[in-house]
N, C-alpha and C positions, 0 to 999 in steps of 0.2 A: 457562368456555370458554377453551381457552389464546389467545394472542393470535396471531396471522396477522405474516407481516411488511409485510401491507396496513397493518395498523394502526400495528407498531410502529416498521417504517424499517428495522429488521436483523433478524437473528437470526444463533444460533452453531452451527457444528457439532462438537461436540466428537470426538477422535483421528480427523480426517481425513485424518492424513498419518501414518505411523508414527513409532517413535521411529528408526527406521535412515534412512528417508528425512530424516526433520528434523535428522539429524544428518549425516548429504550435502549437506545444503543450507548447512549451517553452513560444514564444511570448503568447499564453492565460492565463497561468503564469502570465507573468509578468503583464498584462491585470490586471487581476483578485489583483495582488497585490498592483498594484496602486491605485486601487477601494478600496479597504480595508485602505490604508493609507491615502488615502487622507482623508475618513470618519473617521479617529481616532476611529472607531466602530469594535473594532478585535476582541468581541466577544469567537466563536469558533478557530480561527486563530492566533495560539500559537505563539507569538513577540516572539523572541529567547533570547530577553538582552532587561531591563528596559532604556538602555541609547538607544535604537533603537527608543524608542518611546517617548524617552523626548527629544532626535535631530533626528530625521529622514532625514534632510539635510545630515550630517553627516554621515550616516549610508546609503550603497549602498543597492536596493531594495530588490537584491536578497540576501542577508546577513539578514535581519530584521525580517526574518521569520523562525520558525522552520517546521509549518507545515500548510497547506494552508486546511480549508476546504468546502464542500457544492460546489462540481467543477462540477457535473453531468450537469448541463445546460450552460457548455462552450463548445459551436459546436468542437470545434477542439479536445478536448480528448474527449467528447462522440461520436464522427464518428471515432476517428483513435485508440480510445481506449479501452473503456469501450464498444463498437458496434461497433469496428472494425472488417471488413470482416475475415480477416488472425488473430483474434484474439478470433472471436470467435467459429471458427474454432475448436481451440483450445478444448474451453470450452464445448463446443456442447460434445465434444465425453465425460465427464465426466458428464454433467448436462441432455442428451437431447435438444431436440427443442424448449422449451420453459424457457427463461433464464430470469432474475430478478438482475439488479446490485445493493446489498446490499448498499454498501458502498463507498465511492469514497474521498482519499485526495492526497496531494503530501506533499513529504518530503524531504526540503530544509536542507542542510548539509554544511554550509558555511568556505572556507577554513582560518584553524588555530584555527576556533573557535567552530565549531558543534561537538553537544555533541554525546553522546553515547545513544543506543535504548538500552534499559537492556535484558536481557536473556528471553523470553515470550512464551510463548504457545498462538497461538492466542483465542484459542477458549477456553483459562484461564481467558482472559480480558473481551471478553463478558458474557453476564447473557443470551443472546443466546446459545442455545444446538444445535446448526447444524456442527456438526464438518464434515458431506459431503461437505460445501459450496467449493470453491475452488478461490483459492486465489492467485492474482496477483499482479507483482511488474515491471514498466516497468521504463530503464533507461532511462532517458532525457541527461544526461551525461555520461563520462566513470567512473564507479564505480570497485575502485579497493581497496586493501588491504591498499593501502596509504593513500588514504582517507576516510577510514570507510564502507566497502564493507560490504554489507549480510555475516554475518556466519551463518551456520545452521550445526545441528547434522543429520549425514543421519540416518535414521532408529528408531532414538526418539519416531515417527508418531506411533508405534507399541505399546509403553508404553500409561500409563495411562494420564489424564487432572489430572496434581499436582495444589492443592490449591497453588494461587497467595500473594504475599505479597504485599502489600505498606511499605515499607521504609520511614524511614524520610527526605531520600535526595532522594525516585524515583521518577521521572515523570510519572511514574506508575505505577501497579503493575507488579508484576514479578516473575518468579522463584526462588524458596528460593537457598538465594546466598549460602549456604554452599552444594549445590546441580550441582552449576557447577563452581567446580576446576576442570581442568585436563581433559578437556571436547577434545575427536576426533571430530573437526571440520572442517568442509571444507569452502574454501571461494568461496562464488559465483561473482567472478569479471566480467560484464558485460561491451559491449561497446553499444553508444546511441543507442537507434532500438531493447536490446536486451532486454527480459524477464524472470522472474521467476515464476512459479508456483510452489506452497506447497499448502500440508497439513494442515489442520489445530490445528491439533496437534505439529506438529515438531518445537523442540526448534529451537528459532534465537533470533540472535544481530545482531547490528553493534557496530563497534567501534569510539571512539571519530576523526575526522579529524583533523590531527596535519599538514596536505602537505599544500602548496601553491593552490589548485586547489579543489574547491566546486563541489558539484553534488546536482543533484535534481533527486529525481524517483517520480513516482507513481503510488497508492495502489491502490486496486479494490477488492469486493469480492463480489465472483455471486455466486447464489442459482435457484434454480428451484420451481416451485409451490410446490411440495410434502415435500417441509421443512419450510413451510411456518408455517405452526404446532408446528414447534421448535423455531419459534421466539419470543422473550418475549419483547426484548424493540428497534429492527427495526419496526417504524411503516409505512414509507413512500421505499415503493420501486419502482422501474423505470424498463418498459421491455425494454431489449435490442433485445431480440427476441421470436415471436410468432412462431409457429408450421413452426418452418425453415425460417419465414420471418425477416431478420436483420429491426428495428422500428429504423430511422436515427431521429437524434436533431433535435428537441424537442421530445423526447417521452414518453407517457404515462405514470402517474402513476399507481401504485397499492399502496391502504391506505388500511394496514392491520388494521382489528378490532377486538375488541376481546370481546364473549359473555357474 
């Protein structure tokens, strides 16, 4: 019997984005990253290396970044992405018809030099309690074992939200390291178009990119109105769809407030 993503915490959808949309989404990438560098203002938008930002000549575009954010009002991934037809497809059947894209960044994985995502629960990292939301990873690249592909534990999603650590060297918090040795992993190796969904419980990494050859993917995570009650510090959300109707770029907000 194939396995459910009851059981297993994700599953893939392979060419859910085409190869002309996945390559729209590259070029507004790179868009968006030239905007950012040229204003020296990177803010939210994680420079991967202090020498990216004291030579930026020196330092090719897509290398300079670890992770890009605040992408929701770039037409080409809110139409092919985050409110893509065949994606939210997808979403619908776990959320309903009325959808909300929490969150939205890309993550730039530059080759020889991108580092590693530490082991995480997502819904360890936020101070949001909605562990229904559902949560997407779409590749702009082939993402494989070589270059730091998604690992995930299948069936983790069953276990409990383990208190996160910050470390002295994390870029995050994380699952306490002596929590995963010897961990049954799977790798999720995707090619450009393809997607992942998880849980928001299920353990993942990636691993450091040691190959010749970078990727880029990116995140998403939708929610519905009726967890809107489980949010503590999303306060700006975007409909991607209203009672069945996909809302294309530019689309409305929703400004959660609270009494």
């Amino acid at each position: 019997m194939p396995r459910t993503f009851d059981d297993a915490g994700y599953f893939i959808c392979r060419g859910l984005v085409t190869a002309e949309q996945t390559e729209a989404i590259r070029q507004g990438l790179m868009r968006k990253a030239s905007e950012v560098a040229a204003s020296g203002d990177y803010g939210r938008d994680k420079i991967l290396e202090d020498g990216a930002k004291a030579s930026p000549d020196s330092v090719p575009l897509h290398e300079r970044f670890r992770k890009l954010n605040q992408l929701d009002l770039l037409p080409e991934l809110w139409n092919h992405w985050y409110a893509g037809a065949p994606v939210l497809e997808v979403v619908r059947h776990f959320l309903g018809d009325d959808i909300l894209r929490k969150y939205a960044s890309a993550f730039l994985k530059p080759a020889r030099i991108g580092g590693a995502t530490p082991w995480h629960q997502d819904i360890g990292l936020w101070r949001d309690r909605n562990d229904d939301a559902m949560n997407g990873w779409l590749a702009i690249d082939a993402s494989t074992q070589a270059n730091g592909c998604l690992q995930v534990v299948p069936g983790s999603h069953l276990g409990p939200i383990l208190e996160h650590v910050e470390y002295e060297d994390s870029i995050h918090a994380e699952l306490p390291r002596d929590r995963c040795n010897d961990l049954s992993v799977e790798y999720v190796e995707l090619q450009p178009g393809d997607a992942v969904f998880w849980h928001s419980r299920l353990w993942h990494y990636s691993a450091p990119n040691r190959s010749e050859t970078g990727r880029i993917g990116v995140g998403a995570v939708w929610v519905n109105p009726a967890q809107i009650s489980q949010l503590t510090t999303a306060k700006r959300l975007r409909w991607a769809m209203r009672t069945g109707r996909i809302l294309p770029h530019p689309a409305p907000e929703l400004i959660v407030t609270t009494d």
